[in-house]
N, C-alpha and C positions, 0 to 999 in steps of 0.2 A: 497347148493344154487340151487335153483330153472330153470328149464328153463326160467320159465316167468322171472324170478329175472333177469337174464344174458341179455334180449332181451329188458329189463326198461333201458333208459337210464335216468340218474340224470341230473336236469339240475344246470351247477356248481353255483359258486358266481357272482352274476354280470350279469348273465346270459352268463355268457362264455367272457365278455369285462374283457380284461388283456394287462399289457404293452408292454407282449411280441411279440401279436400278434399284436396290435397298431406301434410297431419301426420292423416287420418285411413289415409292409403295408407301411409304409412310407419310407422303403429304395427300394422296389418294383417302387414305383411311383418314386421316384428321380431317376432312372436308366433309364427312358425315356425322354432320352434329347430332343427329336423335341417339346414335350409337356413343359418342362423346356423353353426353348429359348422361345416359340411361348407366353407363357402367361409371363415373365417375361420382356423381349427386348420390346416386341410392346406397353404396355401399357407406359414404358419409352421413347420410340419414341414419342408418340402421344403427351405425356408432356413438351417434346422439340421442336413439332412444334406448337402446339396452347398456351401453358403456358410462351414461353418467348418474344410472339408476344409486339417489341413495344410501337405498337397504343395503346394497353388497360393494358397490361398485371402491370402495377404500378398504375392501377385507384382503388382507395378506394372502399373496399366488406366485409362492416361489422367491425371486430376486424384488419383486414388485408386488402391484395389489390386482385385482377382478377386472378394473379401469381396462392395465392394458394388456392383461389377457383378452379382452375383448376386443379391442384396437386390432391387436393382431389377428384375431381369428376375422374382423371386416375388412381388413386390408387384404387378408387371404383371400375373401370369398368377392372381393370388387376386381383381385387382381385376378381370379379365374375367368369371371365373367368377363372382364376386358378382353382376356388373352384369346379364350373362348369365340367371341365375338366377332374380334381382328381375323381370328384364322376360319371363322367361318362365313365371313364376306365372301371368300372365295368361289361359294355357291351363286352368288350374282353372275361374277365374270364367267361361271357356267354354262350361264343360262343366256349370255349375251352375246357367247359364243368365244370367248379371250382365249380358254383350255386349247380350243382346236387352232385358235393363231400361234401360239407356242410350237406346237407342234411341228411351225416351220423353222422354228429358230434351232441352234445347239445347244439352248440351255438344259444340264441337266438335272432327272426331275428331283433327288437329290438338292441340288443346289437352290431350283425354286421352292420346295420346300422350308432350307433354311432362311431363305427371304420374306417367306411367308411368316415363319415362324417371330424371326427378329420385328421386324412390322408390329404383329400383336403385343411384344413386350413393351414397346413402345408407350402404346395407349394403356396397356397392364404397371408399369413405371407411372403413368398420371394418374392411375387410380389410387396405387399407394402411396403417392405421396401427396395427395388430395385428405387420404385417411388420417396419416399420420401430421401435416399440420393440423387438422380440426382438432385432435388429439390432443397436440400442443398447443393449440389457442383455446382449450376446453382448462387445461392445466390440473384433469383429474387423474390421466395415468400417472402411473409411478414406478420407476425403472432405470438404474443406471443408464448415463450417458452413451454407454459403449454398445447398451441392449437396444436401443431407440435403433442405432444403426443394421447393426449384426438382424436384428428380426427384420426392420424393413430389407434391406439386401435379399436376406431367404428369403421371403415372401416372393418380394421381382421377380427374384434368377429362378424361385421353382413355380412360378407360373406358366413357367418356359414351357412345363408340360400339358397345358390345356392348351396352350395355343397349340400343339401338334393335334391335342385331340382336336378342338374346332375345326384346325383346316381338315383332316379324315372325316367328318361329319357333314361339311359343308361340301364334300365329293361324293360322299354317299349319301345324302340326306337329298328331297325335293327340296326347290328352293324357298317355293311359297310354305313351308310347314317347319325349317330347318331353325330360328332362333325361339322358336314355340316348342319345340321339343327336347329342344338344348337345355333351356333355361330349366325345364323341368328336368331334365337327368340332372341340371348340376346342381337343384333343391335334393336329389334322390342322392345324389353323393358326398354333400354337404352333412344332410341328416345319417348318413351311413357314415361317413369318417369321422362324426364327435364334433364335428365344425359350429353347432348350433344347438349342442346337447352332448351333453359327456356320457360318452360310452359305458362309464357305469350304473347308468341310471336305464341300460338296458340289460333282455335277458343274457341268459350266456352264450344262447345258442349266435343272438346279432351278432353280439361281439364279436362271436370269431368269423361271422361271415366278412364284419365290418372291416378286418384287416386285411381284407383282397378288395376291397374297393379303390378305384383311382384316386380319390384324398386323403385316406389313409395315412399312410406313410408320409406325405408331405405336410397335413400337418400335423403330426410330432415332432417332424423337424423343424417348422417353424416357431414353434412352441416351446422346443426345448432349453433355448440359452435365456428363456425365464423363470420356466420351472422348475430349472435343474438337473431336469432329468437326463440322465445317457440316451445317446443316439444308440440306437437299437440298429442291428443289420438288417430284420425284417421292415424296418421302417425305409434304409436306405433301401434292400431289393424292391419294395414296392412299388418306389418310386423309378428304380431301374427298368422293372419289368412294363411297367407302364407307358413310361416312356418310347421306349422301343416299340411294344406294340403301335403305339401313336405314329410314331413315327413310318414306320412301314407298311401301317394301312395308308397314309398319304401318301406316300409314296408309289402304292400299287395302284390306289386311285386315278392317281395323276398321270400315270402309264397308261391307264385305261379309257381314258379322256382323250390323253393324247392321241392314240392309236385312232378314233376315231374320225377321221379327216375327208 
């Protein structure tokens, strides 16, 4: 064998995504209780104080009542945060130098990516279903059996896209300022997507700025198999376009990290 042969590295199956290295990231992130508490507890607080308000909370909203329209939009905004979160850890191992240990492996950046990414849903997956028993032990939502599931599911699987944003932010962001500044865009995206005030209760002009923001689209779709309403395609692109940018700023991140050895 060759020198040049010994100094190629192969790049494996998968690009180096395996389950092993997937349940050892995800027992990694479960070992940081303040991150646990802080996205699991709060978004079930918030659902205890505005979801069993009541003045509104048994007024008719679609298939169901205000209850668990509310349910769903805390579930949403505990699963961002988690996902959020998860994928912005990243910023540690940054800083502690893991990016540049990579570097020597063949994982591709792709692949740790989607590792990164599954990780966050993980703890995104406890935060909604943290919401949705209180929900069910509160016994004030109201909403077909098939809606309880069908909304928690969307919730999970489309929080898949803060965890892409997290981990981009947690490569571009300082580490010491990066969940302080998080938390405040995703109050800024929150309040811009209707998450926390319906969009009709602002001007026109928000409005239409409101349907390019990164919650947008996601949730009217989580929203929709309650109120009825049609999935809109500006709703899915939203959430497409979003995505991918997310995506491929981690991704270019992570190349640039890596490079530096």
């Amino acid at each position: 064998m060759s020198i040049q042969d010994l100094g190629t590295r192969r790049v494996p199956p998968h690009g180096g995504f395996n389950t092993t290295l997937l349940r050892l990231e995800v027992r990694r992130l479960l070992r940081n209780r303040r991150t646990m508490i802080f996205t699991v507890l709060m978004p079930v607080v918030f659902f205890l104080i505005f979801g069993l308000n009541a003045d509104y909370a048994s007024e008719n909203a679609g298939h169901g009542n205000v209850s668990a329209f509310i349910l769903i939009s805390m579930a949403l905004y505990g699963a961002i945060l988690a996902t959020t979160s998860g994928g912005a850890m990243v910023s540690i191992e940054r800083a502690e130098g893991w990016s540049r240990q990579l570097r020597l492996t063949p994982l591709v950046p792709l692949a740790y990516v989607a590792v990164k990414m599954l990780t966050a849903l993980v703890l995104g997956g406890m935060s909604v279903l943290a919401v949705y028993v209180a929900g069910l032990v509160s016994g004030r939502p109201s909403m077909p059996v098939h809606l309880w599931v069908l909304t928690a599911l969307a919730v999970w699987l489309g929080s898949l896209l803060f965890a892409a944003f997290g981990l981009f932010m947690g490569y571009l962001l300082p580490t010491e300022n990066v969940m302080q500044i998080l938390s405040f865009a995703l109050m800024l995206f929150a309040f811009g997507g209707g998450l926390f005030v319906p969009l009709s209760q602002f001007p026109s002009l928000l409005q239409t700025l409101a349907a390019f923001t990164p919650l947008y689209g996601l949730n009217e779709l989580v929203h929709a198999p309650l109120t009825g309403d049609a999935v809109t395609a500006g709703s899915v692109a939203n959430v497409v376009f979003w995505l991918v940018v997310f995506v491929a700023g981690a991704v270019w991140r992570f190349r640039r990290d890596t490079a530096r050895v």
